[in-house]
FITIGU-888116 format. One record per atom (N, C-alpha, C, CB): x, y, z; residue in three letters; atom name; residue number from 1. Coordinates in nm, 4 decimals. Glycine has a CB too. Layout:
N
[[X, Y, Z], "ALA", "CA", NUM];
...
***
This chain:
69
[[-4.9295, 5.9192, -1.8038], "UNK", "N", 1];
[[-4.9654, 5.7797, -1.8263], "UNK", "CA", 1];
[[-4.9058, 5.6967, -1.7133], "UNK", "C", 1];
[[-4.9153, 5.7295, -1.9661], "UNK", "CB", 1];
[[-4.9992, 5.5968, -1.6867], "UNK", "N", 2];
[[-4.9202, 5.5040, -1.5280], "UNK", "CA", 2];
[[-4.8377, 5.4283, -1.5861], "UNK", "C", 2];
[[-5.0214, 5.3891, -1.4163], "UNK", "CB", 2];
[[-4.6855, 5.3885, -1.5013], "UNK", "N", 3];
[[-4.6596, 5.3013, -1.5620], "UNK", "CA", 3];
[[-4.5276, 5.3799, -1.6148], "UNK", "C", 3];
[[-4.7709, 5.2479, -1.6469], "UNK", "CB", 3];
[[-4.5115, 5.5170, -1.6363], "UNK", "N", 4];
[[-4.4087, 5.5841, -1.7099], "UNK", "CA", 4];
[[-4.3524, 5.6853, -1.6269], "UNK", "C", 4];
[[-4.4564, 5.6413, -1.8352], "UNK", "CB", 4];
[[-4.2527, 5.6451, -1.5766], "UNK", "N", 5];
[[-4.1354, 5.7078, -1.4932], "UNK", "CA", 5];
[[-4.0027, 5.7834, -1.5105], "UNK", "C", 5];
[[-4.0975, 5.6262, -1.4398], "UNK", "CB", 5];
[[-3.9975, 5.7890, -1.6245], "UNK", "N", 6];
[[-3.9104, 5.8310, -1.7830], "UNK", "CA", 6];
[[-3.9132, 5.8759, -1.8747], "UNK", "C", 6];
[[-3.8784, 5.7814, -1.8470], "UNK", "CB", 6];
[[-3.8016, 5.9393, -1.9284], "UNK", "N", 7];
[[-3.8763, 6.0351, -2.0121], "UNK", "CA", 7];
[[-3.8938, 5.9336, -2.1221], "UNK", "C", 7];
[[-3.7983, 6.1838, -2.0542], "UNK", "CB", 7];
[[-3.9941, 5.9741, -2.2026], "UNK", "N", 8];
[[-4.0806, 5.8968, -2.3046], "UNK", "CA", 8];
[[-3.9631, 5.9490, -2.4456], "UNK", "C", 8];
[[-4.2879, 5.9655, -2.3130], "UNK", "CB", 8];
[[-3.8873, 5.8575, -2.5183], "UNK", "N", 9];
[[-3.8234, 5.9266, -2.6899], "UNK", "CA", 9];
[[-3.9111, 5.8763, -2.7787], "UNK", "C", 9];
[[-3.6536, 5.8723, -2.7559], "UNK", "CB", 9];
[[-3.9746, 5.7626, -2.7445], "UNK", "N", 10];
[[-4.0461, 5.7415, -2.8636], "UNK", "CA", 10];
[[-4.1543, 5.7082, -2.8567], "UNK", "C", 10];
[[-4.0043, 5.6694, -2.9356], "UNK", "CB", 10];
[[-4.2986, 5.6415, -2.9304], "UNK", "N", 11];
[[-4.4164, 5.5788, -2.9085], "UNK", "CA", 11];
[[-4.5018, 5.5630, -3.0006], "UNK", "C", 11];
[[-4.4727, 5.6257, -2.8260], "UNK", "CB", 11];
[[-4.5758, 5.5010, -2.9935], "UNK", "N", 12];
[[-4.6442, 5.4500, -3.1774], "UNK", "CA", 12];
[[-4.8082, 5.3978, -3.1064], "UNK", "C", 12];
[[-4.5173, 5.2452, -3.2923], "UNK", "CB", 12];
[[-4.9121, 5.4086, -3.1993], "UNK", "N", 13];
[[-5.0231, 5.3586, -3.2127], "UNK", "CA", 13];
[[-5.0511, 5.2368, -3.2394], "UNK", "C", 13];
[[-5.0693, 5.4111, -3.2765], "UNK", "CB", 13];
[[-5.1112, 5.1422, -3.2375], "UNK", "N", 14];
[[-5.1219, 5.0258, -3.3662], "UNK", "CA", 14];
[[-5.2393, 5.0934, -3.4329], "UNK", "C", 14];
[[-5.1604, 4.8392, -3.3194], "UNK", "CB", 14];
[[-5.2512, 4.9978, -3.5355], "UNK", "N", 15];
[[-5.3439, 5.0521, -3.6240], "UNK", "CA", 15];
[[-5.4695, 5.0770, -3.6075], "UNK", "C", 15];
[[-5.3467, 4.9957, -3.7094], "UNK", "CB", 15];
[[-5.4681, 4.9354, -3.5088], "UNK", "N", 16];
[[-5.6509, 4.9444, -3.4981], "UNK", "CA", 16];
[[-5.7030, 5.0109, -3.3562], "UNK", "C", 16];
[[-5.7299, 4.7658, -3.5007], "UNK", "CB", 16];
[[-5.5946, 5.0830, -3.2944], "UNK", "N", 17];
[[-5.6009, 5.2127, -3.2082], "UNK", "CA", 17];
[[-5.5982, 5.1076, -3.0554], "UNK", "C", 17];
[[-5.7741, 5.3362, -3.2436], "UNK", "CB", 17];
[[-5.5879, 4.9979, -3.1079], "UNK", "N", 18];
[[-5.6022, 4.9090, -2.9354], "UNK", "CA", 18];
[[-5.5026, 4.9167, -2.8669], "UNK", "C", 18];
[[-5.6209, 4.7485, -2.9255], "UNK", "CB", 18];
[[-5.3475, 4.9546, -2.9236], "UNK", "N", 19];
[[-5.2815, 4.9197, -2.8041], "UNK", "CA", 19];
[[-5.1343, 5.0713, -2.8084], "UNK", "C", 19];
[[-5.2189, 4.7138, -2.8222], "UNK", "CB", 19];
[[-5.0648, 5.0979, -2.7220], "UNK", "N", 20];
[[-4.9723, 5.1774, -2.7406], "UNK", "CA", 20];
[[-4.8132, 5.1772, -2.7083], "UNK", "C", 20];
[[-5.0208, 5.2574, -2.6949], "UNK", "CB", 20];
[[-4.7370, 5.1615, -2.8127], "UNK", "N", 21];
[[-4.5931, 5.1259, -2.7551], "UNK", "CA", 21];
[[-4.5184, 5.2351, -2.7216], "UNK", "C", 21];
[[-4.5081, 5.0496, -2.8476], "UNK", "CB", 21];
[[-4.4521, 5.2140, -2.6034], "UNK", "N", 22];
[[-4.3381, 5.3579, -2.5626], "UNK", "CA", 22];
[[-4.2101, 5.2789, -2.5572], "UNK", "C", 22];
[[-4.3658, 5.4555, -2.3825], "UNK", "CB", 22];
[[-4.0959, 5.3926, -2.5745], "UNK", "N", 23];
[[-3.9637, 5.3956, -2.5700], "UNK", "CA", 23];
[[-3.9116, 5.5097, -2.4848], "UNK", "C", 23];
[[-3.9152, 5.4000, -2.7004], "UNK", "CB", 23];
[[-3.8595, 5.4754, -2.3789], "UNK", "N", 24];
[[-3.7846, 5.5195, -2.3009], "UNK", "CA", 24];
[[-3.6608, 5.5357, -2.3270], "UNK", "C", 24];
[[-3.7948, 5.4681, -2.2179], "UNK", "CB", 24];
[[-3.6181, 5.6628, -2.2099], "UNK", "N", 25];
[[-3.4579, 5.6923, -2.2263], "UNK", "CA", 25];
[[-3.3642, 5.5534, -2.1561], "UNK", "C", 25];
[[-3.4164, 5.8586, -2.1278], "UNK", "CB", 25];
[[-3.4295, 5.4941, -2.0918], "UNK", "N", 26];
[[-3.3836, 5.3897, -2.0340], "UNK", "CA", 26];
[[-3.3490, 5.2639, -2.1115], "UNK", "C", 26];
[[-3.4658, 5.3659, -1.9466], "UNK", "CB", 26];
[[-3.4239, 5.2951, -2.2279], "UNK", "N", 27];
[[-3.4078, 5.1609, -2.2955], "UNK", "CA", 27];
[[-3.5123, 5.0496, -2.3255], "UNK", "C", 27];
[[-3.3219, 5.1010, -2.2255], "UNK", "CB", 27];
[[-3.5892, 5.0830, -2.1979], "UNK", "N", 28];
[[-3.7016, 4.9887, -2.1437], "UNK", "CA", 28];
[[-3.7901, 5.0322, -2.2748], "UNK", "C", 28];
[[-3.7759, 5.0255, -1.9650], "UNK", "CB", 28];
[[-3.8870, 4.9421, -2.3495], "UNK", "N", 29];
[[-3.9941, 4.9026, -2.4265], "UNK", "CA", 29];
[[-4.1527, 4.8964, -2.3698], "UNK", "C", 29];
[[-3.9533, 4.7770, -2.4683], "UNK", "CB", 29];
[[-4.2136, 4.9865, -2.3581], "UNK", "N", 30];
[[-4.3719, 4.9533, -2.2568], "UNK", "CA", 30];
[[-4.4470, 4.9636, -2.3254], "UNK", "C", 30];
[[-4.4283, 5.0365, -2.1382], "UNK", "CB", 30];
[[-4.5739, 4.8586, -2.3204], "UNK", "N", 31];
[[-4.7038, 4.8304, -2.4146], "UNK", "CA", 31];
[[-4.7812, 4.8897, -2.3163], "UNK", "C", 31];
[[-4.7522, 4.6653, -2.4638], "UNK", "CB", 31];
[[-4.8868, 4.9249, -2.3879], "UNK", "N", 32];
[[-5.0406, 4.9871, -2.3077], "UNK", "CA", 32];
[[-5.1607, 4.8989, -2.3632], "UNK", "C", 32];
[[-5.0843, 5.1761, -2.3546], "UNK", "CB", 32];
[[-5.2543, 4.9108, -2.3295], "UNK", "N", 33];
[[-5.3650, 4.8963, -2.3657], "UNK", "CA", 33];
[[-5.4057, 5.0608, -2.3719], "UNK", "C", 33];
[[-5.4412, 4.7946, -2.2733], "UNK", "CB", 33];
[[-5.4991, 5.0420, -2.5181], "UNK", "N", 34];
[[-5.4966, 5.2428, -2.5304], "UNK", "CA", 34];
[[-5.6170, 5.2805, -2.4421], "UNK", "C", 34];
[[-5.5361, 5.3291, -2.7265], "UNK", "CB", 34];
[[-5.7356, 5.1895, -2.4464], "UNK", "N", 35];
[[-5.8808, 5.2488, -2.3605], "UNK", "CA", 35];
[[-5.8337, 5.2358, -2.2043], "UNK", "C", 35];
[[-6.0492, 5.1337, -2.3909], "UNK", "CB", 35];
[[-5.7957, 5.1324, -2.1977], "UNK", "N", 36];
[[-5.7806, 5.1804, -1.9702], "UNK", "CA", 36];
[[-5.6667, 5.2302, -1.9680], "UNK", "C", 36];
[[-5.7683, 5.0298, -1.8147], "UNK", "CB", 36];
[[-5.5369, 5.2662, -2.0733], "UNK", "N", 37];
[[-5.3901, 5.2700, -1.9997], "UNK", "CA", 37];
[[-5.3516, 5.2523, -1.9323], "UNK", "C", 37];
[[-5.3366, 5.3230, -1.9784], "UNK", "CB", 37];
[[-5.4032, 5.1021, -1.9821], "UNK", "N", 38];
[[-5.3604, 4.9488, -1.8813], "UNK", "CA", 38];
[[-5.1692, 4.9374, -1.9288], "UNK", "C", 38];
[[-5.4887, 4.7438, -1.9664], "UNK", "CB", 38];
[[-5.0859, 4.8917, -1.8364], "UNK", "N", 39];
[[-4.9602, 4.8336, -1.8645], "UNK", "CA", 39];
[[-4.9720, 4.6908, -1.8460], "UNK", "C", 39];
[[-4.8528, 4.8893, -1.7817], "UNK", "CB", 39];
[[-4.9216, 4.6228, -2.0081], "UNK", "N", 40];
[[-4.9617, 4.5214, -1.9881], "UNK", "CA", 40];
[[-4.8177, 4.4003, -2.0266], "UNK", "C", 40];
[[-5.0993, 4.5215, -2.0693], "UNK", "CB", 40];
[[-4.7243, 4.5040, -2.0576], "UNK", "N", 41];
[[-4.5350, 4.4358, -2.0614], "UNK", "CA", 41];
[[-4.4494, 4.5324, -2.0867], "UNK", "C", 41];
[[-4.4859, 4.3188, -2.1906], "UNK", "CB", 41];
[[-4.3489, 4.5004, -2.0394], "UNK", "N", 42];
[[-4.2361, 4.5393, -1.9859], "UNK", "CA", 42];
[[-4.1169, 4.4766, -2.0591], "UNK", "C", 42];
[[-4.2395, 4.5099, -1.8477], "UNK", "CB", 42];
[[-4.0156, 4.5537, -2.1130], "UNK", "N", 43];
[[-3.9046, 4.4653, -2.1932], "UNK", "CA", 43];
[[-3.7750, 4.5499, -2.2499], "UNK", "C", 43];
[[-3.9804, 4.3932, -2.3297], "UNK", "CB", 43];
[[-3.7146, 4.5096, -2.1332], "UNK", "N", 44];
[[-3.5681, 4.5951, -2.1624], "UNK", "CA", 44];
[[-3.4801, 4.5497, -2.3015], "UNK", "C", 44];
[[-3.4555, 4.5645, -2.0210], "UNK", "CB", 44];
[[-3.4827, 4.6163, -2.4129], "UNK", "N", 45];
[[-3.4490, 4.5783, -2.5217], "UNK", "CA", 45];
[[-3.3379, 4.6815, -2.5802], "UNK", "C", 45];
[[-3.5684, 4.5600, -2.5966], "UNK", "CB", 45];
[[-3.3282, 4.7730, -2.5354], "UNK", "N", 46];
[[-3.1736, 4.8634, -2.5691], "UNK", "CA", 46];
[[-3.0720, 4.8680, -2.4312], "UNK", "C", 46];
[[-3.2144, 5.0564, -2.6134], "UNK", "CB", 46];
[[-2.9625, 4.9010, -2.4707], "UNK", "N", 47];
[[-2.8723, 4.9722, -2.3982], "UNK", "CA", 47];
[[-2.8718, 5.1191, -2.3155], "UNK", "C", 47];
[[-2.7937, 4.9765, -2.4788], "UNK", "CB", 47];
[[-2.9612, 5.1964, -2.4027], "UNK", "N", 48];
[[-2.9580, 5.3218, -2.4305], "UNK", "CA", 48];
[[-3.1426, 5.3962, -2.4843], "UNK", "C", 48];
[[-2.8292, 5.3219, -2.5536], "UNK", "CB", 48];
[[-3.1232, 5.5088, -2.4948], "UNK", "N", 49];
[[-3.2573, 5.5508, -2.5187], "UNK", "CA", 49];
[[-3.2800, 5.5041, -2.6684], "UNK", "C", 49];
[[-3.2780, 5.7138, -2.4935], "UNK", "CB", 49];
[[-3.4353, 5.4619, -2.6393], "UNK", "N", 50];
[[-3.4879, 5.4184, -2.8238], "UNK", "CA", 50];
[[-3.5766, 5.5226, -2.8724], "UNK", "C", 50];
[[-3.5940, 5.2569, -2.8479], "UNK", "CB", 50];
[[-3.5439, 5.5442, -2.9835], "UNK", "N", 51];
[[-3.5334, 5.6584, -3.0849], "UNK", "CA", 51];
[[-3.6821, 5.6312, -3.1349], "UNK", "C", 51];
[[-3.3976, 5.6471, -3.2128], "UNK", "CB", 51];
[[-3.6986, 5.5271, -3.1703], "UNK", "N", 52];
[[-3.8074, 5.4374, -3.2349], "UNK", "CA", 52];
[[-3.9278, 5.3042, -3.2503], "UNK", "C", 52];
[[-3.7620, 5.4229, -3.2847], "UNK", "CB", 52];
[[-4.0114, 5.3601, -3.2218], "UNK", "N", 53];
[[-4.0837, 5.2024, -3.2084], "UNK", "CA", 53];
[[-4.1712, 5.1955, -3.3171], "UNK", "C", 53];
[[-4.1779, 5.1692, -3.0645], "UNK", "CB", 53];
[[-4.2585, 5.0891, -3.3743], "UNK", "N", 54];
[[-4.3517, 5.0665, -3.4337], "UNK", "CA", 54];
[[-4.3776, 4.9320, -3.3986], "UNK", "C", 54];
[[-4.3394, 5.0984, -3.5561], "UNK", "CB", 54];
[[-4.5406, 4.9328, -3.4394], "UNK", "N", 55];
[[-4.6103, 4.8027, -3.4076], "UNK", "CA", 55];
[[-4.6742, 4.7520, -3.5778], "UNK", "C", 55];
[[-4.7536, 4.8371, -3.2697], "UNK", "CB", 55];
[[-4.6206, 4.6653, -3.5856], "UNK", "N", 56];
[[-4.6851, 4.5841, -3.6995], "UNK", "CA", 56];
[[-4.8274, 4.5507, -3.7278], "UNK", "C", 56];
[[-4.6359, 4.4721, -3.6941], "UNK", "CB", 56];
[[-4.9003, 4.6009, -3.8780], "UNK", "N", 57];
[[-5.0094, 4.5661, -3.8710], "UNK", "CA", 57];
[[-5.1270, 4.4764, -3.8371], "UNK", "C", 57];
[[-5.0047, 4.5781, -3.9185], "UNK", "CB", 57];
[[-5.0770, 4.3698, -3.7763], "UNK", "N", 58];
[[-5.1291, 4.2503, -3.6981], "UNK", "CA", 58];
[[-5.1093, 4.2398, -3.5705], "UNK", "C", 58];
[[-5.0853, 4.1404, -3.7397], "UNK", "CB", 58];
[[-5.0815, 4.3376, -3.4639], "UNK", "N", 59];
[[-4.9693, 4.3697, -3.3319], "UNK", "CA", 59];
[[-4.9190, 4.2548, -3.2898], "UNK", "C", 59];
[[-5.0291, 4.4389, -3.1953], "UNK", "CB", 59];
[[-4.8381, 4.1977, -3.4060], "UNK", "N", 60];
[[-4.8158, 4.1116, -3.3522], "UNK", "CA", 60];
[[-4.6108, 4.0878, -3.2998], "UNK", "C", 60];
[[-4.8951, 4.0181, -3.4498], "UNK", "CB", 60];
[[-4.6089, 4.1653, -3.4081], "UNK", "N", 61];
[[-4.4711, 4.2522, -3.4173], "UNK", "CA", 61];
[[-4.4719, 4.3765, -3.3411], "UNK", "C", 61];
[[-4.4376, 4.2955, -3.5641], "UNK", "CB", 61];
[[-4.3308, 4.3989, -3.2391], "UNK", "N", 62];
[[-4.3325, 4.5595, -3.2056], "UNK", "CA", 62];
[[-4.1280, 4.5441, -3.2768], "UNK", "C", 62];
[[-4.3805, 4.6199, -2.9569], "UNK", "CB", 62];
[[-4.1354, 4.6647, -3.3314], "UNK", "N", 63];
[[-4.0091, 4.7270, -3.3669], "UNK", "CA", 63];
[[-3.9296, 4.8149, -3.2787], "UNK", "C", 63];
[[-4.0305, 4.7961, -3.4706], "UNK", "CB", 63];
[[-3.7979, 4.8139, -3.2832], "UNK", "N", 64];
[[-3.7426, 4.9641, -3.2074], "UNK", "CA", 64];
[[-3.6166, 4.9713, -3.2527], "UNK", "C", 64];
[[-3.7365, 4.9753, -3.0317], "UNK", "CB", 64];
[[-3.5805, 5.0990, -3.2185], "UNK", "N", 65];
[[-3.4481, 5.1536, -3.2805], "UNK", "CA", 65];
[[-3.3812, 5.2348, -3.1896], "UNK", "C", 65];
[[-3.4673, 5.2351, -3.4062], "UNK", "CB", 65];
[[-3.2237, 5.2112, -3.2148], "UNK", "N", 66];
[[-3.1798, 5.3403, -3.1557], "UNK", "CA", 66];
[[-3.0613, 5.3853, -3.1907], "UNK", "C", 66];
[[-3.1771, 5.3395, -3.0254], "UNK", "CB", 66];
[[-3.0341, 5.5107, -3.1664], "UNK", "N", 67];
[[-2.9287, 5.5406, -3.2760], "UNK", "CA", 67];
[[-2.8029, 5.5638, -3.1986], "UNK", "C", 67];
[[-2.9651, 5.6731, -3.3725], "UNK", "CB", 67];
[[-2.7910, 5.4844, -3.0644], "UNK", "N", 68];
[[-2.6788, 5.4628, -3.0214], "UNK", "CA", 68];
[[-2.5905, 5.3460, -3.0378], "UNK", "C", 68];
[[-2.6941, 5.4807, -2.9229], "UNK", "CB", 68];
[[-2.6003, 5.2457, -3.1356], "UNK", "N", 69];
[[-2.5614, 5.1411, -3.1567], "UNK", "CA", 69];
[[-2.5867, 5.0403, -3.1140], "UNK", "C", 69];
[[-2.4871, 5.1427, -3.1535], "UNK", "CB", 69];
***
């Protein structure tokens, strides 16, 4: 996938298959668009690698986790 330089820990669908969230060991947060795997944001939101993402049924929400504190 363009755009991903890292190893990938986590990543989620939305529901209505339009868009795709990754979690990096870096920490970094990356959205896709799912038909072109378009990169369309960027958002350093951990310290550490995230374990977890999800996108809320409205994408309007993205979630993440990590189990380094």
């Amino acid at each position: 996938m363009a755009g991903i330089d890292t190893e990938v820990k986590s990543f989620a669908l939305s529901q209505d298959g339009a868009l795709i969230v990754v979690g990096d060991d870096t920490g970094e947060l990356k959205l896709f668009t799912y038909g072109e795997c378009r990169l369309i944001h960027i958002e350093n939101v951990h310290a550490g690698p995230i374990s977890a993402v999800k996108i809320s049924h409205d994408n309007l929400v993205i979630m993440s986790a990590d189990i380094y504190g």
